[in-house]
C-alpha positions as semicolon CSV with decimal commas, in nm:
position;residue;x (nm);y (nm);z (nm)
1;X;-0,262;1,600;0,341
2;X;-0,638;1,499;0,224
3;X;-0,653;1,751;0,002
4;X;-0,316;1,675;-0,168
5;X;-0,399;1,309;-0,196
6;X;-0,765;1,418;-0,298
7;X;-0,623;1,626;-0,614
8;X;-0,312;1,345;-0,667
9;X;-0,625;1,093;-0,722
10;X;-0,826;1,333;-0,989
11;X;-0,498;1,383;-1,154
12;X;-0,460;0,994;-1,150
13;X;-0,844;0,939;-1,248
14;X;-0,768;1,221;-1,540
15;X;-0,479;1,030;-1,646
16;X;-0,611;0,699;-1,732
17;X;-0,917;0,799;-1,858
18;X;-0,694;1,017;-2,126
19;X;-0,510;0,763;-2,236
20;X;-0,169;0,920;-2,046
21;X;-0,093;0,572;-1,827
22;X;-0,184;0,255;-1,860
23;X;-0,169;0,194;-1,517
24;X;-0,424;-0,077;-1,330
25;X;-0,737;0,124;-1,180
26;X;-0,674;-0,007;-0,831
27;X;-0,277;0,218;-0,867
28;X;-0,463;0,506;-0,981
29;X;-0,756;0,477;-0,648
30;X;-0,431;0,437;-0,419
31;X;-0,407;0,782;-0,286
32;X;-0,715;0,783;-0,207
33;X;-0,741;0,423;-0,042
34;X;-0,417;0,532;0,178
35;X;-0,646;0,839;0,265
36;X;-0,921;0,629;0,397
37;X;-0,675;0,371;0,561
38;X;-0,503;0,664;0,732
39;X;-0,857;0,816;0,880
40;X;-0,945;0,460;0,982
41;X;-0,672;0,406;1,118
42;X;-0,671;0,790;1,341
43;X;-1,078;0,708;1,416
44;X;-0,994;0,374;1,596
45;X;-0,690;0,504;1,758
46;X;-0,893;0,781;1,882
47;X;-1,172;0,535;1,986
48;X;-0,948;0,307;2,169
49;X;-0,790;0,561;2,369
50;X;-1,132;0,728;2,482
51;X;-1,212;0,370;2,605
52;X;-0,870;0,302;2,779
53;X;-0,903;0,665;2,960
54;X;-1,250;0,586;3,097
């Protein structure tokens, strides 16, 4: 999945900066913003059940 949403972003990021969309810079970034949200997201999970276990 990361590196699909990595190469989805530099295909976005290629995109706009050839002219092919017209799209707002914060669309293009949103694979890669749902990438960071998602290993957030697995890094507190994983933190808050190592506490809870304890």
């Amino acid at each position: 999945m990361c590196n699909f949403l990595l190469l989805l972003t530099l295909i976005y990021v290629l995109a706009k900066l050839f002219g092919l969309i017209a799209w707002s810079w914060l669309l293009v970034f949103t694979p890669l913003i749902a990438w960071i949200i998602w290993n957030v997201f697995r890094i507190g999970l994983a933190i808050a059940i190592r506490l809870y276990v304890k």
